[in-house]
Every structure is written in C-alpha cells, then in structure tokens.
C-alpha positions in Angstrom: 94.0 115.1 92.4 93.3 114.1 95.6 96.4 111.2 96.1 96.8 108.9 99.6 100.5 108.4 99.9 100.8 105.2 102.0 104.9 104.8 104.0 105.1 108.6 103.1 107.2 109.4 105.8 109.8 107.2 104.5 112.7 107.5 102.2 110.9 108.0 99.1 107.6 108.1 99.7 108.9 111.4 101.6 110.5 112.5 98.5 107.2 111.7 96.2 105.2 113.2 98.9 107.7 116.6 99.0 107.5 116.1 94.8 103.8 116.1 94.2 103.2 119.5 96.4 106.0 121.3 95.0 105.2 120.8 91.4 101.1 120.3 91.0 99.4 123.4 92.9 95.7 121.9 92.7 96.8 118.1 94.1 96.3 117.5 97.5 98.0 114.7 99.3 97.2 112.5 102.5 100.4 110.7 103.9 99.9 107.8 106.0 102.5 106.0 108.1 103.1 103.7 110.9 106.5 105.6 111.6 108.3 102.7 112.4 112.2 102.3 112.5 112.7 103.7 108.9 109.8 106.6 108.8 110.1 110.0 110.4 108.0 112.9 110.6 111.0 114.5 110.2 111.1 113.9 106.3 108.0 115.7 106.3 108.6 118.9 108.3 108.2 121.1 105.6 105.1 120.1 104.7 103.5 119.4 107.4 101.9 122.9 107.9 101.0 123.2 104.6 97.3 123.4 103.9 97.1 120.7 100.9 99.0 117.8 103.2 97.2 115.8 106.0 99.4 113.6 108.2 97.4 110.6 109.5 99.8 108.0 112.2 98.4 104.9 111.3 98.8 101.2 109.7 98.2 100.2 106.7 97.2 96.9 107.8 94.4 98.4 110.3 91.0 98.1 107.8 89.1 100.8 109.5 91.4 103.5 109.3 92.6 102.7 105.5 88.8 102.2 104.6 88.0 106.2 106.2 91.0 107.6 104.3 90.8 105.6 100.6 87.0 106.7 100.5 88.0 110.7 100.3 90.5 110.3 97.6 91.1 109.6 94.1 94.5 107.6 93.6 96.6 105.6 96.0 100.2 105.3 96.0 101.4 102.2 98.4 105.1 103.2 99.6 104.7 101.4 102.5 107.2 98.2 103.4 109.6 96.7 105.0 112.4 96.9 102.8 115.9 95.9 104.4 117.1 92.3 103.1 119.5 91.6 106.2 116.2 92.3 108.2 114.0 90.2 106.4 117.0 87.3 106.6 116.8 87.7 110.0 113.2 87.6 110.6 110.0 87.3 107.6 107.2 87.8 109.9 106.8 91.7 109.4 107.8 91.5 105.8 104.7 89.3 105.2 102.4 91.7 107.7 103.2 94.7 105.8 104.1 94.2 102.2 101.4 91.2 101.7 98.6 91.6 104.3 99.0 95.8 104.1 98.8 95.4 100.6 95.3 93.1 100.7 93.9 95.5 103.0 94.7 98.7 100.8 93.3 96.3 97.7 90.1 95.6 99.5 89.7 98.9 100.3 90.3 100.6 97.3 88.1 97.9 95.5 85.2 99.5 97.6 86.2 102.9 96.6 86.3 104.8 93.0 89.8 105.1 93.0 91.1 106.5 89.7 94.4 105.1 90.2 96.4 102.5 92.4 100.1 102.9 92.1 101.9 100.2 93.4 105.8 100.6 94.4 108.0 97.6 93.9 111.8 96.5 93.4 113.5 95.0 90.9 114.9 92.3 92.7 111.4 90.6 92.6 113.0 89.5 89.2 116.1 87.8 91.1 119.6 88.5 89.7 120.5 88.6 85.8 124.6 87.9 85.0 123.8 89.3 81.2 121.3 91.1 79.8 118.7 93.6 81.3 115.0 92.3 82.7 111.6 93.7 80.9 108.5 94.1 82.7 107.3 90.6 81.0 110.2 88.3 82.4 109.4 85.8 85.5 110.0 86.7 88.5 112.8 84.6 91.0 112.7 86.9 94.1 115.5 85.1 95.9 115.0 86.5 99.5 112.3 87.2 102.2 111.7 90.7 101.6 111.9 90.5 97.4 109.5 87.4 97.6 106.9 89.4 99.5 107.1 91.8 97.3 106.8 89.6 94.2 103.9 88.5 96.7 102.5 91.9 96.8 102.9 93.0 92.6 100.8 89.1 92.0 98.1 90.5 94.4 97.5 93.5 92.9 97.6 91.9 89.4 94.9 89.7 90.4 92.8 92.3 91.7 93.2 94.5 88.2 92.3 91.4 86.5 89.4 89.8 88.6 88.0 93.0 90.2 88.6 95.3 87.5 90.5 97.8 89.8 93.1 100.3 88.0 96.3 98.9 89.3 99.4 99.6 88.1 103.0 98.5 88.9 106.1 100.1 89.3 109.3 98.6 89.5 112.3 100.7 90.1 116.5 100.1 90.9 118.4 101.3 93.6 117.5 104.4 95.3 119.5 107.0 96.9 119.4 110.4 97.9 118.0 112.8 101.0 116.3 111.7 103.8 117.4 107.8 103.8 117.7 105.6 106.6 121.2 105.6 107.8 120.9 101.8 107.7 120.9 101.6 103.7 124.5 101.2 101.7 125.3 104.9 100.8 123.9 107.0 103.9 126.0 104.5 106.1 129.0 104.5 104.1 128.9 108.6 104.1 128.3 108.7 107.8 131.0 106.1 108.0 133.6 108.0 105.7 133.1 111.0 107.6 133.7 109.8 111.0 136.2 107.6 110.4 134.7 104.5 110.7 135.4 101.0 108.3 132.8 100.7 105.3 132.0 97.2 105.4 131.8 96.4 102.0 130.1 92.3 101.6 132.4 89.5 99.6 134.6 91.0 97.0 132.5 93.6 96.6 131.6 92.5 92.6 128.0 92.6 93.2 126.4 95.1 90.5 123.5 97.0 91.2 121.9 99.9 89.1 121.3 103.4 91.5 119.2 106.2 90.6 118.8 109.4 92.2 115.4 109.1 94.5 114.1 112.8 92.5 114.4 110.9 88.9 112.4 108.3 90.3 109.6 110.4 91.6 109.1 112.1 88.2 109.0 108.6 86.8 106.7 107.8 89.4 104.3 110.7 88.8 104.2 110.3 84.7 103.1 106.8 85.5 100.7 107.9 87.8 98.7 110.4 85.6 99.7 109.0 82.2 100.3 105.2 82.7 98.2 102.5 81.5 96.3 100.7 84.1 97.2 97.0 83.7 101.0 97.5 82.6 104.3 97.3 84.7 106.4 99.8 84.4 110.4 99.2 84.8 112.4 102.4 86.0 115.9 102.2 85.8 119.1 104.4 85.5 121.3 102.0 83.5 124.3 103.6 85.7 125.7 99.9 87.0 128.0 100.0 89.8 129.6 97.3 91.5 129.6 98.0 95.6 132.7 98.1 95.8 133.2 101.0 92.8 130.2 102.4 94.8 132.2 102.4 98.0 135.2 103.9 96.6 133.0 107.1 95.0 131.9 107.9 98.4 135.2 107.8 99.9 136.6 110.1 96.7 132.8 112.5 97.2 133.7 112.9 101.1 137.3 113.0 100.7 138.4 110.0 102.9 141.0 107.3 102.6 140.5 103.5 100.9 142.1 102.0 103.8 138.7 102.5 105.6 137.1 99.8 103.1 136.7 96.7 105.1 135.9 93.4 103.2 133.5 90.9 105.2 131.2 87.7 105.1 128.4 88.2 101.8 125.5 88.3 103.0 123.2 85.0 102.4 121.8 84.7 99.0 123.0 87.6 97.6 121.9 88.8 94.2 125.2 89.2 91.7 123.5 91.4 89.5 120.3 93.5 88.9 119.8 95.5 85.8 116.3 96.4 84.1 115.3 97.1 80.3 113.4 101.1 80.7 112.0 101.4 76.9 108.3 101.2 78.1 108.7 104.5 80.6 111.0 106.2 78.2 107.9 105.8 75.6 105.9 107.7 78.1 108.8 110.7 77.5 110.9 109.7 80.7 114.9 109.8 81.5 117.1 110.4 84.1 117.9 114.0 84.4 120.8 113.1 87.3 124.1 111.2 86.5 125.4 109.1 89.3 127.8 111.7 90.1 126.2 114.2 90.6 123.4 112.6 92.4 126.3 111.0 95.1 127.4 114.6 95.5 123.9 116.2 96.4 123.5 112.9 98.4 127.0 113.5 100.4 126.4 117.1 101.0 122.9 116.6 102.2 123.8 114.0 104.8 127.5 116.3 105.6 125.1 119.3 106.2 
C-alpha cells in the first residue's frame, strides 16, 4: 500500500510513519509536513534514507502540492493539526487554517483521486468532558475549546464528504497520547524535563482533572487495524481505560525520574477546562484490538527515552 502520511513529522504521525515501515515490508509511505513549531525532521531520521519513505516539506493547505502527492497513492492518513489547547485559547486563527481548511483541501483532493482509504485522526475531546460514564462513537459532540471545536469541525467535514461524495472516510478518535518524540510543550515530556532539572511542575487547579493516556505505539497498531480492516463510514474510539487524574499523573513522573513532590506547583486552571474525558473501545476491540502497554510501563519507556 502506497499511504500519504499528512503532519508525519510530528509526535504521532512520526510514530505511525516509524510503525508502518518497520512492520509491512511491501508499503510505501510519503510523509508530508509543514515542520512547524511541533514537527521535526528529526523524528524521522531513521527513515529518511530509507528507499520506501519520501519526505515532501510542504502544507497541507497548498492545493497544488496535496493534489501531485494524493494522485500517486492509495490511502491518506491526515495527522496534520494544530493541537495545543493553551495555543488555540490564545489565538484560533491557525487552528481553523490547518485542521478545517487543510482538511477541505486534502477532501477535495482525495475526492479527485481513487483513494482506497482516508483515515482521519481526531481527539476525544471533540465529545466535551463526561463526569460518569464513558462516550461511544454515536454520542454528540460538545468540543468546549478552539482547538477541539475545529476538530469536531474537521470529523463533520469528512462525514459529509463519505456521505455526499461517496469517498472512503473513516474516523478515528483516540485519548491522550504519550511517548517518544513529543513536543516538550505537552504535559508528560515537560513535566520529565522539569523533574529532571529541577524545575516546578505546574500542575492546573487542584489537579482533579481526569484524562485517559495511552502509549503513542498502542495507538498506532489501533491506527493501522483501522486502516486496512475498518469499515469506511464508522468512527472508531481508541482508548486505554487507564484514567489518571493530573495530578496522580504528575506524581508518577516524579516517582519514574526519581525527584521530590515538593517540585509540584499548583496554579490558575486553564479556561474552560474539560473535568473529565473517558471513551467506550468495544467497536476497535471487535476488530481484535487492546492495549499491549500499561500506563507504567509506558511512563517508564517514556522517561527513559526523554533522560537518554
């Protein structure tokens, strides 16, 4: 399979795009990204030599360039967002550019194509916080900040191009990442860095909030079943069930790197903050999915990747 790999140079699309050539021999992968603040070529160095990867610099909001690339494959995977809530409090604009009008552009294209498959990557929080309970893949969704609302923006989009256009969408919608080759920006990779130099983890509110973290190479085999084996229409939930409050969260990284709790420094929650996220997996399990990696023992790869 011949698979376009849109924000591969990012966290996970780094990790999908490291995934795909390590365990299918015959695919052959295109990874296109902007490498703005959050992607690196650097996440790719291993692969960048190798004879079934092509690295192509580019936007996925520029038509010409997306329309050259989606013609010479068969499935596209669309990594590519912003993603950072405090950044998309502070300013929507390039949230909208990239996750909605990126997202049109890769539709239209691949509408003009025979694409086999087009994967796209969401979030849960485009169902908004749940106190009790777990969300399916058929609840409404209550994004509750920029960046969640233009990917809620995004997954509608693509809907309406599987249902009007006939094109073979399909939706992912995963928890918390974490893992190698993060942006030192996100919760855990900042709180490591933090705990090993010293520095106060600034943990928002009381630290209650729960969300549910999964280690980013569970998520790419979920990715890839869904990929070859999902049905084109369906959403697809992908979730660890290990719930952690931030605060339990902070605490396990300080224990994993073997610094003190003093270093935990409560401060202002952030605007609009989700209590709770938690998502109901049955349909993805049906497809022969689990989590192979506890919490645990994801944080410690995590902490000795980042320490090395």
């Amino acid at each position: 399979m011949r698979i376009l790999v849109t924000g591969g140079a990012g966290f996970i699309g780094s990790n999908f795009v490291h995934y795909l050539l390590n365990q299918h021999e015959d695919d052959e992968v295109i990874t296109l990204d902007a490498l703005t603040y959050a992607g690196s070529k650097d996440n790719l160095a291993s692969v960048l030599d190798d004879s079934r990867h092509k690295f192509v610099e580019g936007d996925i909001c520029d038509r010409d360039l997306v329309t050259e690339l989606v013609s010479d494959v068969d499935a596209i995977v669309n990594f590519a967002a912003e993603s950072h809530v405090d950044r998309s409090i502070e300013g929507a604009k390039p949230f909208v550019t990239t996750n909605v009008q990126g997202t049109q552009t890769l539709l239209d294209a691949a509408n003009e194509a025979d694409i086999q498959r087009f994967l796209q990557i969401s979030t849960d929080e485009v169902y908004g916080q749940i106190l009790d309970g777990k969300f399916s893949e058929d609840d409404p969704l209550n994004p509750r900040n920029p960046y969640s609302a233009t990917k809620a923006g995004a997954d509608l989009l693509a809907q309406s191009f599987q249902t009007t256009h006939d094109l073979p969408v399909i939706i992912t919608r995963t928890c918390n990442n974490f893992g190698p080759r993060q942006h030192p920006e996100k919760l855990i990779p900042k709180f490591i860095q933090n705990a090993a130099t010293g520095e106060n983890l600034p943990v928002y509110g009381d630290g209650s909030n729960v969300r549910e973290w999964i280690y980013v190479e569970d998520n790419c085999r979920a990715l890839d079943l869904v990929l070859r084996k999902g049905k084109v229409g369906e959403i697809y939930n992908i979730g660890s069930h290990a719930e952690k409050t931030n605060l339990k969260v902070t605490e396990a990284i300080l224990d994993t790197v073997g610094a003190d709790d003093d270093l935990i420094e409560f401060v202002n929650d952030r605007a609009g903050h989700d209590q709770r996220y938690a998502l109901e997996t049955k349909k993805i399990e049906t497809l022969g999915w689990e989590p192979e990696y506890s919490f645990e023992e994801g944080l410690e790869r995590t902490v000795n990747y980042y320490l090395d």
